[in-house]
C-alpha positions in Angstrom: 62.2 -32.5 -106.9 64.4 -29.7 -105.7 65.5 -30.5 -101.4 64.5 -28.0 -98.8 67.6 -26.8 -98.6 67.7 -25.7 -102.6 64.2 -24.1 -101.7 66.1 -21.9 -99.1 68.8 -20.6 -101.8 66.7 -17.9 -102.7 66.7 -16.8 -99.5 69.9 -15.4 -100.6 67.6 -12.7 -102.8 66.0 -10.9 -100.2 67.0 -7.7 -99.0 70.4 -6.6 -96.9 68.8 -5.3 -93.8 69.3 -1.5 -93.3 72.2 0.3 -91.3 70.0 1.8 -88.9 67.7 -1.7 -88.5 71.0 -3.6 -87.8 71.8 -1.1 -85.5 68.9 -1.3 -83.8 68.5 -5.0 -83.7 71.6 -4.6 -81.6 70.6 -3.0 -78.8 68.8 -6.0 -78.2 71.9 -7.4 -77.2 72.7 -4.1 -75.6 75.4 -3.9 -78.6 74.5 0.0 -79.2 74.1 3.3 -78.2 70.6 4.2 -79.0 71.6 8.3 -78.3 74.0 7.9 -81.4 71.2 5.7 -83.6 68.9 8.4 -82.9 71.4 11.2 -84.2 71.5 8.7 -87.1 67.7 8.2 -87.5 67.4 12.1 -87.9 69.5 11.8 -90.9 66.7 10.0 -92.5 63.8 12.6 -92.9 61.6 9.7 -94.3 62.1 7.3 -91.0 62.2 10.5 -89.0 58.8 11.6 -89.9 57.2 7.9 -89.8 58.3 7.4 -86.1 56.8 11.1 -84.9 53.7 10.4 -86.5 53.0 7.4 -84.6 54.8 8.7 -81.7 51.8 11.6 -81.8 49.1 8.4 -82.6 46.2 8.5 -80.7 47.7 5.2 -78.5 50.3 7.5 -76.9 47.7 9.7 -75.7 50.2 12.9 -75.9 48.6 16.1 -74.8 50.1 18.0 -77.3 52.0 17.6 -80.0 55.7 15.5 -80.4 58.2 17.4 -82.4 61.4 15.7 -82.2 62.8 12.6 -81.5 64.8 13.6 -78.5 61.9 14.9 -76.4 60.1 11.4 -77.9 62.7 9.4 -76.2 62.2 10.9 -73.2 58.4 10.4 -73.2 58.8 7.2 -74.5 61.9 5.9 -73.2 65.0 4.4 -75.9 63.4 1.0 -76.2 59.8 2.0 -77.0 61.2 4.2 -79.7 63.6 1.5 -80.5 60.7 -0.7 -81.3 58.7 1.6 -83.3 62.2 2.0 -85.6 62.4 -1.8 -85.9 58.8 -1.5 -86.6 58.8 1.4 -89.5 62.1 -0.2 -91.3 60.8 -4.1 -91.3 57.4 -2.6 -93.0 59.9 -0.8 -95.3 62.4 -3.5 -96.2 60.0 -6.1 -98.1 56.9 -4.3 -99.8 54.3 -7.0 -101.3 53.5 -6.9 -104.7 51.8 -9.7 -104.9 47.8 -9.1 -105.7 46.5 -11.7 -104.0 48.8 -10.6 -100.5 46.8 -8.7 -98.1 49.7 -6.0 -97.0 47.6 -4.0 -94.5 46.2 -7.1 -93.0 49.9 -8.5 -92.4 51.1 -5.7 -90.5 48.1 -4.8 -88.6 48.2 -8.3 -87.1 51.7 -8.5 -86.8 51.5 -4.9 -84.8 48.9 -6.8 -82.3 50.9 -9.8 -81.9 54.1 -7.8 -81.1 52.3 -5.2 -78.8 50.2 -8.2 -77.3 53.5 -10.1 -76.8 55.6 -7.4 -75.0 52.2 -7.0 -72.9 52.6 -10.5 -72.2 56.2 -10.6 -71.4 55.7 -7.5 -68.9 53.6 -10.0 -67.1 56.3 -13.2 -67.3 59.4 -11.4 -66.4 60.5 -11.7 -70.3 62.3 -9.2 -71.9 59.6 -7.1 -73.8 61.9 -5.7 -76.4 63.0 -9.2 -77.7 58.9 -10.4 -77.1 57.8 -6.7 -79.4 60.6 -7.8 -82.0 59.4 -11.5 -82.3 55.8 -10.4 -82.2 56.3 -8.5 -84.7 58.3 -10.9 -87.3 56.4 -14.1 -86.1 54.4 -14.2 -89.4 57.3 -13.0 -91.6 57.8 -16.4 -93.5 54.0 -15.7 -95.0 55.5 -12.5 -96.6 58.6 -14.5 -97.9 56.3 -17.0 -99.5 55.3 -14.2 -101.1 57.8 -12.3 -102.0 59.8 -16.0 -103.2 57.3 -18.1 -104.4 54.9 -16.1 -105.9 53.2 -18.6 -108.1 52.6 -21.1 -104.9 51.9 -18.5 -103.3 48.5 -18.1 -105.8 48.3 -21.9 -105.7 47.9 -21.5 -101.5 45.1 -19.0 -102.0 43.0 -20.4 -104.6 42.7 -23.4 -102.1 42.2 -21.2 -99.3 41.8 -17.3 -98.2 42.6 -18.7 -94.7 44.8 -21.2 -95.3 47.5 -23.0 -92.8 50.3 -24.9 -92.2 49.0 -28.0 -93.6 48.4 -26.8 -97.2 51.8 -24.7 -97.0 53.4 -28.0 -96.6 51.6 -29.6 -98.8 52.1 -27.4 -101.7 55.3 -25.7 -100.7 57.1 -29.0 -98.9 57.7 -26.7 -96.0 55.6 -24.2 -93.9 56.0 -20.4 -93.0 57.1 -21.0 -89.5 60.4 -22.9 -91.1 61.0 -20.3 -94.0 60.9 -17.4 -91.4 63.5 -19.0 -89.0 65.3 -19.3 -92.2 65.2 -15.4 -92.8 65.9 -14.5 -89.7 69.1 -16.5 -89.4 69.9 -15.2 -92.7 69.2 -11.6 -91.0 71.7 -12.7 -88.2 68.6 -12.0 -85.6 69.3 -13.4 -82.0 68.6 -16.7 -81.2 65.8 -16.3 -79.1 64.0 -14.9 -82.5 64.8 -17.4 -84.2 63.3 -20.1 -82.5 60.3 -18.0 -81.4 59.3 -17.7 -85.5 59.5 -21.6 -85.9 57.9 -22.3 -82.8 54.8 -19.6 -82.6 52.3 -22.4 -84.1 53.5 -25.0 -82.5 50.5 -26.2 -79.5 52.5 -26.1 -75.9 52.8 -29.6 -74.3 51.6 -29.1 -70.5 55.3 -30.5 -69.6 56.7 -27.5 -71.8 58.9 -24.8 -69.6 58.4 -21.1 -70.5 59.9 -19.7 -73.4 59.5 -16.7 -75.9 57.9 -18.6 -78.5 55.6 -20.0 -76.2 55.0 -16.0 -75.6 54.5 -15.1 -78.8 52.2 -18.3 -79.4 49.6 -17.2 -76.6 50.0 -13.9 -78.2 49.2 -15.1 -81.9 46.4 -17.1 -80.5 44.8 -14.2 -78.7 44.9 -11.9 -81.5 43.4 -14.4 -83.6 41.0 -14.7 -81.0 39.8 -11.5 -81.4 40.1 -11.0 -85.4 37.5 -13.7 -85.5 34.4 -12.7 -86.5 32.5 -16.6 -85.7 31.4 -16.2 -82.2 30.5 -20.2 -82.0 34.6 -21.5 -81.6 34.4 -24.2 -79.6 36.0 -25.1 -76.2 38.3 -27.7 -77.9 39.6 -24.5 -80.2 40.7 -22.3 -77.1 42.6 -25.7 -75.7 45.6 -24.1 -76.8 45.6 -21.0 -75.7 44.4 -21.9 -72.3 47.6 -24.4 -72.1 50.3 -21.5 -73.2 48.0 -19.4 -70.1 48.1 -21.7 -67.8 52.6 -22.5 -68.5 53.2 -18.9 -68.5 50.9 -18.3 -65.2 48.7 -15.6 -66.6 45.1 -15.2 -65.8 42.4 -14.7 -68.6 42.0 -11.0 -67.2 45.6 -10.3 -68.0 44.9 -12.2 -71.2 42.4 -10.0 -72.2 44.5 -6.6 -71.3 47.5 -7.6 -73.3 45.0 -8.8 -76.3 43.1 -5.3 -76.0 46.3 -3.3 -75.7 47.6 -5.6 -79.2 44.4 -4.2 -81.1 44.8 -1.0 -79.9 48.3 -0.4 -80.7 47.5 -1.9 -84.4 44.9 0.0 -85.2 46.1 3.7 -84.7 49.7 2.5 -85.4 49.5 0.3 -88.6 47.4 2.2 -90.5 50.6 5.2 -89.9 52.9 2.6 -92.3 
């Protein structure tokens, strides 16, 4: 029976991250000038074209149309266009190809959860880049299953269309939380990523301080809140989410504004990659 840590190994198959998605990973750490990454960005006519046509999405609301990414940034600002690049390249770096994956499913909820979560952090005092970014890769150790275990990966969805943690464990010996805090150490991400991945499932204790992946689990739990399509969930079932709410002092109106913004932002954006 191979250990977790021979599991992991192939972790060593996936993908070197791209010059200009390292790049812009570190301006998260303020480690980059974002005028010269956009200079670079322009180089690539493919990325180039991808970021203006969301830029000119319906969620921007521009009055005419964007034609460069200079007058973009300053519409947007560096670090909104920043996230949409950390956005377009993730969604380029790992394409499914497994049949039983559900590819635009994946990123439209990982588009909520990171619009939803920077929502969120606006509200906290977080930093809203590193919330979009964590957001946004919180489900990425479901795509490494994936991409790495393929045949589990079937195994997991015969049992289950919807299933969670529990079987992943079961069948896998580890669960997608742990696997995508593996990636994103192997991808060098900060820290605060890191433990936001492993810890987006995880149900807050009352006693628990604020942190970003207590963010990005109120964030998760509202968009899944809203994907449902059972209207009887019970009060036990929002527990939860009401205990993430009530640690990071946000009031169900604000709740429901960073949730609606998250679908928003998903659904005129994600259908764009």
């Amino acid at each position: 029976m191979p250990t977790l840590n021979n599991k992991f190994e192939c972790l060593v198959n996936l993908p070197s991250m791209p010059v200009l998605l390292m790049e812009a990973l570190q301006l998260l750490n303020g480690k980059q000038d974002l005028a010269s990454l956009v200079d670079k960005i322009g180089l690539d006519p493919a990325i180039a074209i991808r970021i203006l046509r969301i830029v000119n999405s319906p969620f921007y609301g521009m009055s005419r149309e964007i034609g460069s990414l200079h007058e973009a940034i300053v519409l947007l600002g560096f670090n909104r266009i920043r996230d949409i690049l950390i956005s377009v390249c993730f969604s380029k770096l790992l394409p499914a190809q497994h049949k039983d994956f559900n590819y635009h499913w994946f990123w439209h909820h990982s588009m909520a959860v990171a619009e939803c979560s920077r929502q969120l952090a606006n509200c906290t005092g977080t930093n809203p880049d590193l919330a979009f970014t964590a957001g946004l890769l919180h489900d990425i150790g479901c795509l490494m299953i994936a991409v790495l275990f393929p045949d589990e990966f079937s195994q997991l969805v015969a049992v289950s269309a919807n299933f969670g943690i529990e079987i992943e464990q079961q069948i896998l010996g580890f669960d997608h939380m742990t696997i995508g805090g593996k990636a994103a150490q192997y991808w060098n991400l900060p820290q605060e990523i890191q433990e936001a991945i492993e810890q987006h499932e995880k149900h807050p204790d009352p006693a628990e301080a604020k942190s970003l992946g207590l963010l990005v689990n109120a964030a998760n739990l509202l968009i899944v809140a809203t994907e449902r399509t059972d209207e009887s969930v019970s009060e036990e079932e929002h527990r939860p989410l009401y205990a993430a709410l009530d640690i990071l002092n946000i009031s169900t109106d604000q709740a429901a504004h960073c949730s609606n913004s998250g679908q928003q932002f998903a659904s005129q954006v994600a259908v764009l990659f």
